[in-house]
C-alpha positions in Angstrom: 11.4 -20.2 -14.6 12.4 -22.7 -16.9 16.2 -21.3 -17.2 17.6 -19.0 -14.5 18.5 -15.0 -15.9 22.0 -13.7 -14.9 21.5 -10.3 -12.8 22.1 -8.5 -15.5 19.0 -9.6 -17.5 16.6 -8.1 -14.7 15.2 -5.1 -15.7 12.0 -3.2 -14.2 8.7 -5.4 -13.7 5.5 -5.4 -14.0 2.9 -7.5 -12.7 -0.7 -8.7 -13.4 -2.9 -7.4 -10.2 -5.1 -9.3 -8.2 -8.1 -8.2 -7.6 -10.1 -8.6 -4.2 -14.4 -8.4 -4.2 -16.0 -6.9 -1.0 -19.0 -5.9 0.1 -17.6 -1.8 0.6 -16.1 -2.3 -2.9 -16.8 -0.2 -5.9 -15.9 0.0 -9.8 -13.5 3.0 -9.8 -10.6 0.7 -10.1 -12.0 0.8 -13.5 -13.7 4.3 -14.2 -11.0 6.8 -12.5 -8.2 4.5 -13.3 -8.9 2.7 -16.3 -8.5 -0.2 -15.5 -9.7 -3.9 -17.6 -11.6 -5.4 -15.0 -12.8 -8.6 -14.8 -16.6 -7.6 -15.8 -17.9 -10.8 -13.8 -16.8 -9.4 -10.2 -18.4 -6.7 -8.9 -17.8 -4.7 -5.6 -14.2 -4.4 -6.2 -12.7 -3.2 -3.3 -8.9 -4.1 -4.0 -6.0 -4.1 -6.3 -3.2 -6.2 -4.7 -0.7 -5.1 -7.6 2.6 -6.6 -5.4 2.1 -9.4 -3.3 4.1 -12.5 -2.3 1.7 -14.9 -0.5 0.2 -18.1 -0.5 -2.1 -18.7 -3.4 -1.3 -15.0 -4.5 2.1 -14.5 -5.9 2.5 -12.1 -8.3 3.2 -12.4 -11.9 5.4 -10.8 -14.0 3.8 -9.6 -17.5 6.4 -7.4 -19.5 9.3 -8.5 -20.9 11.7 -11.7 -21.1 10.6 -13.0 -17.9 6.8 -12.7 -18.3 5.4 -15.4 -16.7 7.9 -15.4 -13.7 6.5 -15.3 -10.2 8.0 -12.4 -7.8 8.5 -15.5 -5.6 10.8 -17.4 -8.1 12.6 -14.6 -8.7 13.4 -13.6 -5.1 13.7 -17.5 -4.0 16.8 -17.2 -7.1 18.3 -14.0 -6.8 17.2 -13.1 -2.9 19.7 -9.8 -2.1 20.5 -9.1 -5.8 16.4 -8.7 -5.9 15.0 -7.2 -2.9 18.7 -5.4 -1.3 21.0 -5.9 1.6 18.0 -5.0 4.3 16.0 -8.5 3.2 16.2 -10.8 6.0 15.1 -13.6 4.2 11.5 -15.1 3.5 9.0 -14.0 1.1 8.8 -10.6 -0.7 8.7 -7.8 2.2 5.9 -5.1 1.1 1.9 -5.3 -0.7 1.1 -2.4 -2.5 -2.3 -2.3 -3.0 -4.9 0.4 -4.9 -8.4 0.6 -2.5 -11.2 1.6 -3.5 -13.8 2.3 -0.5 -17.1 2.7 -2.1 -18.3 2.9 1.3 -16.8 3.0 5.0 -14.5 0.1 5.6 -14.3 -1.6 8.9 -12.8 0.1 11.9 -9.8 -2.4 12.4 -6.2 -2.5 13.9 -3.3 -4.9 13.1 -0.8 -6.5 15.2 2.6 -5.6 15.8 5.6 -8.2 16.3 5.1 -8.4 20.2 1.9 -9.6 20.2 2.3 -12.2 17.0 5.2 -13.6 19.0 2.8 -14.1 21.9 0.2 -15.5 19.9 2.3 -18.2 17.8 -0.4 -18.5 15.3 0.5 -19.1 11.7 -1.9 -16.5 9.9 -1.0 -13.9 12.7 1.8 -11.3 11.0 2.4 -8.2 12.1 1.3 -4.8 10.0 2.4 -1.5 9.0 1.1 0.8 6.4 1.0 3.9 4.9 -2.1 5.5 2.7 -1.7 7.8 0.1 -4.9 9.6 -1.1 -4.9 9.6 -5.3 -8.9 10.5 -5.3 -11.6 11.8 -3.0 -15.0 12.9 -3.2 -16.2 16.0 -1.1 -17.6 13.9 1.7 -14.5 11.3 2.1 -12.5 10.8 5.8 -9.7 9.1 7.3 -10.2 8.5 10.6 -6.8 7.2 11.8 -5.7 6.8 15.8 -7.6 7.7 19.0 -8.8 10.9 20.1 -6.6 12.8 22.6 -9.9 13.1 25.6 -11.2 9.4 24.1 -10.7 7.3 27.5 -10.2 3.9 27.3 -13.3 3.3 29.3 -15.6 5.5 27.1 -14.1 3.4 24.4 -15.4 0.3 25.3 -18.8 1.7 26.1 -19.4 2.7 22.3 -18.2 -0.7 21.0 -21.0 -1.8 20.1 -22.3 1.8 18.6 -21.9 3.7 16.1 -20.3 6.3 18.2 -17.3 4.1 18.4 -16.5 6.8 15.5 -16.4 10.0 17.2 -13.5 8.4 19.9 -11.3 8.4 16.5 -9.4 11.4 15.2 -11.2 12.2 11.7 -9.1 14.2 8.3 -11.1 15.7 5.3 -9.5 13.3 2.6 -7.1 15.3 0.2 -5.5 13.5 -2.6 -2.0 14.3 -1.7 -1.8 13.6 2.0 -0.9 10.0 3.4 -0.8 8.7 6.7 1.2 6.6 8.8 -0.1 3.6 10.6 1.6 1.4 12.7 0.8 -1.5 14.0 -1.8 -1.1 17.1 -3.2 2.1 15.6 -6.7 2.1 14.9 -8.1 2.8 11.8 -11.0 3.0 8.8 -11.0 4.3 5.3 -14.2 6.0 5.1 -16.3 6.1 1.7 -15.4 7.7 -1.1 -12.1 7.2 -1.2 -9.4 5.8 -3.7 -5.8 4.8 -1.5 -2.3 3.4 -2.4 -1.7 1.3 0.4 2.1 0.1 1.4 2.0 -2.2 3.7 4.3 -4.8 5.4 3.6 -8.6 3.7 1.1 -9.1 6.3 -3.0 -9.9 5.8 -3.8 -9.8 9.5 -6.3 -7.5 10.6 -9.0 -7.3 13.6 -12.6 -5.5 13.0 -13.3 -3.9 16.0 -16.7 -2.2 14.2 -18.4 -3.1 11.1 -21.6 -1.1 11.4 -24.1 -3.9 11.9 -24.2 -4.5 7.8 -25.3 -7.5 6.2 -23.3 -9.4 3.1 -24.8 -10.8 0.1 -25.6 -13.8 2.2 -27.4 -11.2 5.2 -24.7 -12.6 7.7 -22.7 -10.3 9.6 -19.0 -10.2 9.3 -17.1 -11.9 12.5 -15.6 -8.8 15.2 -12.0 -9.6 16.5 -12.8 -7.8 19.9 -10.5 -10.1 22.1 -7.8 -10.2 19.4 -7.8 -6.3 18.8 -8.0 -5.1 22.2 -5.4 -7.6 23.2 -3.4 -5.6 20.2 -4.2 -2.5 20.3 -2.3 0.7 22.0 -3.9 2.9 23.4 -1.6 5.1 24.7 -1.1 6.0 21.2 -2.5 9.2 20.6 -0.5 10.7 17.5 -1.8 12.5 14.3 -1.5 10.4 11.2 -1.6 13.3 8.6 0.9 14.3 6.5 0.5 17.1 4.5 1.0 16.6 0.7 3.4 18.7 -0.8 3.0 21.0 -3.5 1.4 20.1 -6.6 3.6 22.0 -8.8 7.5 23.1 -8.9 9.9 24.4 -11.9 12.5 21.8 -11.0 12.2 18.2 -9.3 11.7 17.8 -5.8 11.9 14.3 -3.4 9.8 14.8 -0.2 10.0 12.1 2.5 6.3 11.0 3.7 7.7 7.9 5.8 11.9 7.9 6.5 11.8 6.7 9.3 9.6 3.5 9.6 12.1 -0.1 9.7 9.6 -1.5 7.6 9.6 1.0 4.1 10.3 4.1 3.2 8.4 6.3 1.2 9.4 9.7 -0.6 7.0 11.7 -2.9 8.5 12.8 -6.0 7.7 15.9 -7.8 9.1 15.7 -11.7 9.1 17.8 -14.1 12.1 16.5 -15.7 14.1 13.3 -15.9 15.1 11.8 -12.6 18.1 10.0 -11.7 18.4 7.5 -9.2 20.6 4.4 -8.4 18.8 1.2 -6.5 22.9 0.4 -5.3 23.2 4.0 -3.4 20.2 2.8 -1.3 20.9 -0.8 -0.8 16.9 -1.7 -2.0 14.5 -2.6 -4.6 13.0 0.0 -5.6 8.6 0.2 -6.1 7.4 3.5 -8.2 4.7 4.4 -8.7 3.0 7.4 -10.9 0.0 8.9 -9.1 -1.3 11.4 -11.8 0.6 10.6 -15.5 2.5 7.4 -17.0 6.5 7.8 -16.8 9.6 5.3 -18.7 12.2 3.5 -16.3 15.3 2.8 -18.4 18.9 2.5 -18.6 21.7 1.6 -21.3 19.6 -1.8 -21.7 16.1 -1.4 -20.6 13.2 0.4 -21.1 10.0 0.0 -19.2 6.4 2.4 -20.0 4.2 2.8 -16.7 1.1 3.6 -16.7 -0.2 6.4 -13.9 -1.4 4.3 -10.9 0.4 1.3 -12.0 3.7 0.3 -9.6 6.8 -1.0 -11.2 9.4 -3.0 -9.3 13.2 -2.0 -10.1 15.5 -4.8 -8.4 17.8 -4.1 -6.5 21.3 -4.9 -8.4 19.5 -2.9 -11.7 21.7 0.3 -10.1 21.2 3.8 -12.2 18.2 4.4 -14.0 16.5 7.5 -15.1 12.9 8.2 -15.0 11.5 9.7 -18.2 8.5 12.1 -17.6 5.8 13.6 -19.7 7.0 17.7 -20.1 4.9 20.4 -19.5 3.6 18.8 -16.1 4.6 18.0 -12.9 4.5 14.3 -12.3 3.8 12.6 -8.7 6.1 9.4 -8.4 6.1 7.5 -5.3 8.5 5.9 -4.2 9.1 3.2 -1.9 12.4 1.4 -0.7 13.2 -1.0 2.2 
Protein backbone atom coordinates (compact mmCIF):
# COMPACT_ATOMS: atom_id res chain seq x y z
CA UNK A 1 0.00 0.00 0.00
CA UNK A 2 1.42 3.10 -0.97
CA UNK A 3 -1.04 5.34 1.27
CA UNK A 4 -2.93 3.72 4.24
CA UNK A 5 -7.20 3.64 3.76
CA UNK A 6 -9.18 4.97 6.84
CA UNK A 7 -11.58 1.97 8.11
CA UNK A 8 -14.08 3.27 6.48
CA UNK A 9 -12.71 2.83 2.97
CA UNK A 10 -12.65 -1.11 3.43
CA UNK A 11 -15.33 -2.67 1.80
CA UNK A 12 -15.67 -6.54 0.82
CA UNK A 13 -12.49 -8.27 -1.03
CA UNK A 14 -11.67 -10.37 -3.32
CA UNK A 15 -8.59 -12.04 -4.07
CA UNK A 16 -6.61 -13.59 -6.97
CA UNK A 17 -6.29 -17.61 -6.02
CA UNK A 18 -3.37 -19.61 -5.95
CA UNK A 19 -3.33 -22.46 -7.48
CA UNK A 20 -1.47 -25.74 -6.24
CA UNK A 21 -0.37 -28.81 -9.08
CA UNK A 22 -0.49 -32.45 -7.69
CA UNK A 23 -0.21 -35.53 -8.89
CA UNK A 24 -4.19 -36.52 -7.54
CA UNK A 25 -5.12 -33.16 -9.24
CA UNK A 26 -7.67 -32.69 -11.97
CA UNK A 27 -9.17 -29.79 -14.24
CA UNK A 28 -12.61 -29.26 -12.67
CA UNK A 29 -11.46 -26.24 -10.96
CA UNK A 30 -12.07 -25.15 -14.48
CA UNK A 31 -14.92 -27.31 -16.06
CA UNK A 32 -17.59 -27.50 -13.03
CA UNK A 33 -16.53 -24.15 -11.87
CA UNK A 34 -15.45 -22.15 -14.52
CA UNK A 35 -12.67 -21.17 -13.68
CA UNK A 36 -9.46 -19.21 -16.08
CA UNK A 37 -6.84 -21.50 -15.36
CA UNK A 38 -3.53 -21.24 -16.01
CA UNK A 39 -3.52 -23.64 -19.26
CA UNK A 40 0.26 -24.46 -18.64
CA UNK A 41 -0.37 -26.41 -15.18
CA UNK A 42 -2.04 -29.34 -15.26
CA UNK A 43 -3.21 -31.74 -12.39
CA UNK A 44 -4.68 -28.99 -10.44
CA UNK A 45 -5.43 -30.24 -7.33
CA UNK A 46 -5.95 -26.80 -5.31
CA UNK A 47 -7.43 -23.46 -5.08
CA UNK A 48 -5.89 -21.58 -2.07
CA UNK A 49 -8.42 -18.53 -2.61
CA UNK A 50 -7.43 -16.98 1.22
CA UNK A 51 -4.19 -17.53 2.44
CA UNK A 52 -1.68 -15.51 4.53
CA UNK A 53 1.74 -17.30 4.28
CA UNK A 54 5.15 -17.07 3.24
CA UNK A 55 5.58 -16.66 -0.46
CA UNK A 56 1.68 -16.89 -0.70
CA UNK A 57 -0.19 -13.89 0.48
CA UNK A 58 -3.08 -13.16 -1.07
CA UNK A 59 -3.98 -10.38 -3.36
CA UNK A 60 -6.68 -8.16 -3.43
CA UNK A 61 -8.26 -7.74 -7.06
CA UNK A 62 -11.54 -5.56 -6.82
CA UNK A 63 -11.76 -2.31 -6.04
CA UNK A 64 -9.57 0.82 -4.59
CA UNK A 65 -7.18 -1.44 -2.92
CA UNK A 66 -6.49 -3.96 -5.71
CA UNK A 67 -3.21 -4.81 -5.49
CA UNK A 68 -3.13 -4.83 -1.57
CA UNK A 69 -1.86 -8.02 0.13
CA UNK A 70 -4.32 -9.53 2.96
CA UNK A 71 -1.03 -9.30 4.92
CA UNK A 72 -0.68 -5.46 4.50
CA UNK A 73 -3.91 -4.92 5.34
CA UNK A 74 -4.08 -7.02 8.54
CA UNK A 75 -0.36 -5.88 9.52
CA UNK A 76 -2.38 -1.98 9.33
CA UNK A 77 -5.65 -2.45 10.51
CA UNK A 78 -5.12 -5.81 12.70
CA UNK A 79 -8.72 -5.96 14.91
CA UNK A 80 -10.58 -3.42 12.72
CA UNK A 81 -9.71 -6.33 9.97
CA UNK A 82 -9.90 -9.75 11.27
CA UNK A 83 -12.16 -8.86 14.93
CA UNK A 84 -11.64 -8.80 18.56
CA UNK A 85 -10.87 -12.83 18.69
CA UNK A 86 -7.40 -12.26 16.52
CA UNK A 87 -4.64 -12.84 18.76
CA UNK A 88 -2.15 -11.40 16.64
CA UNK A 89 0.09 -12.91 13.72
CA UNK A 90 -0.79 -13.66 10.30
CA UNK A 91 -4.33 -13.97 8.88
CA UNK A 92 -6.08 -16.92 10.94
CA UNK A 93 -8.06 -19.24 8.33
CA UNK A 94 -7.12 -20.85 4.34
CA UNK A 95 -10.08 -21.52 2.44
CA UNK A 96 -9.29 -23.60 -0.25
CA UNK A 97 -11.50 -25.29 -3.29
CA UNK A 98 -10.01 -29.23 -3.86
CA UNK A 99 -10.39 -30.99 -6.49
CA UNK A 100 -9.39 -34.86 -5.90
CA UNK A 101 -9.19 -36.34 -9.22
CA UNK A 102 -8.15 -39.26 -7.52
CA UNK A 103 -7.73 -40.51 -3.73
CA UNK A 104 -5.54 -38.13 -1.78
CA UNK A 105 -3.18 -39.31 0.85
CA UNK A 106 -4.46 -40.81 4.06
CA UNK A 107 -2.86 -38.07 6.44
CA UNK A 108 -3.45 -36.36 9.92
CA UNK A 109 -2.32 -32.90 11.22
CA UNK A 110 -1.09 -31.90 14.46
CA UNK A 111 -2.77 -30.25 17.20
CA UNK A 112 -1.11 -27.47 19.53
CA UNK A 113 0.28 -30.10 22.09
CA UNK A 114 2.33 -31.81 19.97
CA UNK A 115 3.72 -28.54 17.83
CA UNK A 116 4.68 -27.18 21.31
CA UNK A 117 6.62 -30.42 21.80
CA UNK A 118 8.14 -30.40 18.65
CA UNK A 119 9.43 -26.65 18.45
CA UNK A 120 9.87 -26.81 14.75
CA UNK A 121 9.15 -23.85 12.70
CA UNK A 122 7.06 -25.44 9.73
CA UNK A 123 5.10 -27.50 12.42
CA UNK A 124 1.51 -25.63 13.03
CA UNK A 125 -1.22 -27.09 14.24
CA UNK A 126 -4.61 -27.91 11.99
CA UNK A 127 -8.25 -27.93 11.92
CA UNK A 128 -10.66 -28.18 9.15
CA UNK A 129 -13.88 -28.56 7.97
CA UNK A 130 -14.94 -30.00 4.24
CA UNK A 131 -17.87 -29.00 2.56
CA UNK A 132 -18.93 -31.25 -0.46
CA UNK A 133 -20.06 -28.76 -3.61
CA UNK A 134 -19.65 -31.80 -6.22
CA UNK A 135 -19.43 -35.59 -6.29
CA UNK A 136 -19.48 -38.23 -8.63
CA UNK A 137 -21.42 -41.54 -7.84
CA UNK A 138 -18.38 -43.38 -6.71
CA UNK A 139 -16.78 -40.46 -4.35
CA UNK A 140 -15.96 -41.21 -0.24
CA UNK A 141 -14.81 -39.42 2.75
CA UNK A 142 -13.27 -41.56 4.87
CA UNK A 143 -12.71 -39.36 8.02
CA UNK A 144 -11.63 -40.85 11.70
CA UNK A 145 -11.01 -44.51 12.88
CA UNK A 146 -13.38 -47.32 12.92
CA UNK A 147 -15.05 -48.07 16.28
CA UNK A 148 -13.59 -52.25 16.35
CA UNK A 149 -10.18 -50.75 14.30
CA UNK A 150 -7.50 -51.59 17.23
CA UNK A 151 -4.62 -49.81 17.40
CA UNK A 152 -2.64 -52.90 16.86
CA UNK A 153 -4.59 -54.01 13.70
CA UNK A 154 -3.72 -50.53 12.65
CA UNK A 155 -0.25 -50.74 12.51
CA UNK A 156 -0.37 -54.18 10.79
CA UNK A 157 -2.06 -52.62 7.54
CA UNK A 158 0.31 -49.74 7.35
CA UNK A 159 1.92 -50.66 4.86
CA UNK A 160 -1.35 -52.04 2.85
CA UNK A 161 -3.93 -51.00 1.27
CA UNK A 162 -6.20 -52.25 3.93
CA UNK A 163 -5.07 -49.37 6.05
CA UNK A 164 -8.55 -48.13 4.38
CA UNK A 165 -11.04 -50.42 5.78
CA UNK A 166 -9.72 -49.42 9.63
CA UNK A 167 -11.21 -45.84 8.57
CA UNK A 168 -14.89 -44.89 8.82
CA UNK A 169 -16.03 -44.31 5.05
CA UNK A 170 -19.38 -41.64 3.91
CA UNK A 171 -21.05 -41.79 0.29
CA UNK A 172 -19.92 -38.15 -0.64
CA UNK A 173 -23.12 -35.86 -0.90
CA UNK A 174 -22.75 -32.34 -1.93
CA UNK A 175 -24.31 -30.73 1.06
CA UNK A 176 -22.69 -32.59 3.99
CA UNK A 177 -19.29 -31.36 5.58
CA UNK A 178 -17.25 -32.78 8.09
CA UNK A 179 -15.31 -31.84 11.00
CA UNK A 180 -11.76 -32.61 11.46
CA UNK A 181 -9.71 -31.77 14.19
CA UNK A 182 -6.46 -32.03 14.66
CA UNK A 183 -5.20 -35.85 15.26
CA UNK A 184 -8.16 -37.18 13.25
CA UNK A 185 -7.23 -39.18 10.36
CA UNK A 186 -8.30 -38.57 7.10
CA UNK A 187 -8.49 -38.78 2.97
CA UNK A 188 -10.57 -37.22 0.38
CA UNK A 189 -11.21 -39.96 -1.87
CA UNK A 190 -11.57 -39.47 -5.85
CA UNK A 191 -14.05 -37.77 -7.35
CA UNK A 192 -14.66 -35.19 -5.28
CA UNK A 193 -14.81 -31.29 -5.35
CA UNK A 194 -14.34 -29.70 -1.36
CA UNK A 195 -14.33 -26.14 0.29
CA UNK A 196 -11.90 -26.66 2.81
CA UNK A 197 -11.60 -24.14 6.09
CA UNK A 198 -8.90 -24.73 7.66
CA UNK A 199 -6.72 -23.12 10.49
CA UNK A 200 -3.44 -21.00 8.67
CA UNK A 201 -1.61 -24.19 8.99
CA UNK A 202 0.23 -26.34 5.87
CA UNK A 203 1.40 -29.15 8.19
CA UNK A 204 0.32 -32.48 7.39
CA UNK A 205 1.69 -36.20 7.87
CA UNK A 206 0.96 -39.08 5.08
CA UNK A 207 0.45 -42.00 6.81
CA UNK A 208 -0.53 -43.98 3.26
CA UNK A 209 -0.06 -42.87 -0.21
CA UNK A 210 -0.83 -46.09 -2.08
CA UNK A 211 2.54 -46.97 -3.37
CA UNK A 212 2.12 -44.36 -6.55
CA UNK A 213 4.73 -42.97 -8.45
CA UNK A 214 5.09 -38.94 -9.44
CA UNK A 215 6.00 -37.64 -12.73
CA UNK A 216 9.55 -38.30 -11.70
CA UNK A 217 8.54 -42.36 -10.62
CA UNK A 218 9.60 -41.43 -6.93
CA UNK A 219 7.49 -42.10 -4.25
CA UNK A 220 6.16 -39.40 -2.03
CA UNK A 221 7.98 -39.35 1.61
CA UNK A 222 5.43 -41.20 4.73
CA UNK A 223 5.46 -39.16 8.06
CA UNK A 224 4.95 -42.44 10.04
CA UNK A 225 6.95 -41.31 13.29
CA UNK A 226 5.49 -37.72 12.97
CA UNK A 227 1.83 -38.93 12.61
CA UNK A 228 1.63 -41.57 14.98
CA UNK A 229 3.42 -39.45 17.40
CA UNK A 230 0.23 -37.04 16.49
CA UNK A 231 -2.37 -38.88 16.13
CA UNK A 232 -5.48 -39.82 18.61
CA UNK A 233 -6.60 -42.70 18.57
CA UNK A 234 -8.97 -42.77 21.07
CA UNK A 235 -10.82 -40.61 18.80
CA UNK A 236 -13.55 -42.55 17.49
CA UNK A 237 -16.34 -39.86 16.46
CA UNK A 238 -18.46 -39.56 13.16
CA UNK A 239 -17.40 -36.64 11.08
CA UNK A 240 -20.71 -36.32 9.03
CA UNK A 241 -22.97 -33.65 9.11
CA UNK A 242 -25.97 -33.89 7.38
CA UNK A 243 -26.64 -31.07 4.86
CA UNK A 244 -29.68 -29.33 5.29
CA UNK A 245 -32.37 -28.91 3.01
CA UNK A 246 -31.88 -27.80 -0.37
CA UNK A 247 -34.83 -25.67 -0.57
CA UNK A 248 -37.05 -23.32 1.97
CA UNK A 249 -39.74 -20.42 1.25
CA UNK A 250 -37.92 -18.07 3.63
CA UNK A 251 -34.06 -17.87 4.69
CA UNK A 252 -32.61 -20.23 6.97
CA UNK A 253 -28.83 -20.13 8.88
CA UNK A 254 -27.80 -23.71 9.95
CA UNK A 255 -24.65 -24.11 12.09
CA UNK A 256 -22.23 -26.96 10.53
CA UNK A 257 -19.32 -26.05 13.10
CA UNK A 258 -20.36 -23.58 16.31
CA UNK A 259 -18.46 -24.86 18.38
CA UNK A 260 -14.84 -25.25 17.18
CA UNK A 261 -12.16 -22.20 18.84
CA UNK A 262 -10.69 -22.10 15.62
CA UNK A 263 -13.94 -20.96 13.04
CA UNK A 264 -17.28 -21.16 12.84
CA UNK A 265 -19.26 -22.12 10.09
CA UNK A 266 -23.16 -21.76 9.33
CA UNK A 267 -24.87 -22.76 6.09
CA UNK A 268 -27.17 -20.26 4.73
CA UNK A 269 -30.22 -21.02 2.80
CA UNK A 270 -31.50 -17.59 0.87
CA UNK A 271 -34.04 -17.01 -0.91
CA UNK A 272 -34.18 -13.39 -0.18
CA UNK A 273 -31.88 -10.61 0.99
CA UNK A 274 -29.87 -11.36 4.12
CA UNK A 275 -28.95 -9.15 6.72
CA UNK A 276 -26.03 -9.42 8.78
CA UNK A 277 -23.71 -7.12 10.87
CA UNK A 278 -19.65 -8.28 11.11
CA UNK A 279 -19.87 -5.86 14.70
CA UNK A 280 -22.76 -8.19 16.35
CA UNK A 281 -20.17 -11.12 15.95
CA UNK A 282 -16.92 -9.45 16.82
CA UNK A 283 -15.30 -11.15 13.17
CA UNK A 284 -14.43 -10.84 9.66
CA UNK A 285 -16.65 -12.35 7.95
CA UNK A 286 -15.68 -15.17 4.67
CA UNK A 287 -18.88 -16.05 2.32
CA UNK A 288 -19.01 -17.96 0.14
CA UNK A 289 -21.86 -19.04 -2.61
CA UNK A 290 -21.89 -22.71 -3.24
CA UNK A 291 -24.53 -23.00 -6.10
CA UNK A 292 -25.25 -19.09 -7.65
CA UNK A 293 -23.31 -15.63 -7.51
CA UNK A 294 -24.84 -13.20 -4.73
CA UNK A 295 -23.89 -8.91 -4.14
CA UNK A 296 -22.42 -7.83 -0.65
CA UNK A 297 -23.26 -4.13 -0.11
CA UNK A 298 -24.07 -1.37 2.05
CA UNK A 299 -24.84 2.47 1.87
CA UNK A 300 -21.20 2.63 0.25
CA UNK A 301 -20.25 -0.58 -1.31
CA UNK A 302 -21.12 -2.99 -3.58
CA UNK A 303 -19.29 -6.19 -4.24
CA UNK A 304 -20.67 -9.16 -7.18
CA UNK A 305 -19.52 -12.83 -6.12
CA UNK A 306 -19.36 -15.26 -8.21
CA UNK A 307 -20.74 -18.96 -7.00
CA UNK A 308 -17.71 -20.83 -5.56
CA UNK A 309 -15.79 -17.74 -5.15
CA UNK A 310 -15.24 -16.45 -1.20
CA UNK A 311 -15.34 -12.84 -0.38
CA UNK A 312 -13.81 -11.43 2.84
CA UNK A 313 -16.01 -8.71 4.66
CA UNK A 314 -13.68 -7.02 7.50
CA UNK A 315 -14.56 -6.85 10.45
CA UNK A 316 -15.30 -2.94 11.32
CA UNK A 317 -17.54 -3.02 7.60
CA UNK A 318 -20.63 -3.76 10.29
CA UNK A 319 -24.31 -4.22 8.45
CA UNK A 320 -24.45 -5.42 5.06
CA UNK A 321 -27.10 -7.14 3.15
CA UNK A 322 -26.61 -10.07 0.85
CA UNK A 323 -28.38 -9.60 -2.53
CA UNK A 324 -29.60 -13.05 -4.04
CA UNK A 325 -30.71 -14.23 -7.31
CA UNK A 326 -34.93 -14.73 -6.86
CA UNK A 327 -36.61 -17.65 -7.80
CA UNK A 328 -33.87 -19.98 -6.10
CA UNK A 329 -32.54 -20.87 -2.97
CA UNK A 330 -28.99 -19.86 -2.69
CA UNK A 331 -26.27 -21.82 -0.37
CA UNK A 332 -23.93 -19.22 1.33
CA UNK A 333 -21.34 -20.28 3.69
CA UNK A 334 -20.37 -18.63 6.05
CA UNK A 335 -17.41 -18.53 8.22
CA UNK A 336 -16.41 -16.25 11.26
CA UNK A 337 -13.66 -16.51 14.00
Amino acid sequence: MTEKPEKDDLYPLLFEPFYKCVMWGGRRLATRLNRPLPPELDHIGEAWDICDRPGMESTVVNGPLAGTTIHELLTAFGTDFAGTKYRGGRFPLIVKIIDAEKNLSLQVHPDERYCSRKREENCEPKTEMWYILEAESHAKVFVGLKGNTTRQQFMDHLNSAQIENDVQSFDSIPGDAYFINAGRIHMAGAGNLLLEISQNSDTGYRIHDWDRPDEEGKLRPLHLHEALSCMDFIDRTASRISGASNTTDHNRKYPIINRCPYFICHDLKLVDEWRDNTESSGSFHVLTPINGPIAVENTKFRTEVPACTSVLIPACFGRYVVKVSPGITTTVIRTTL
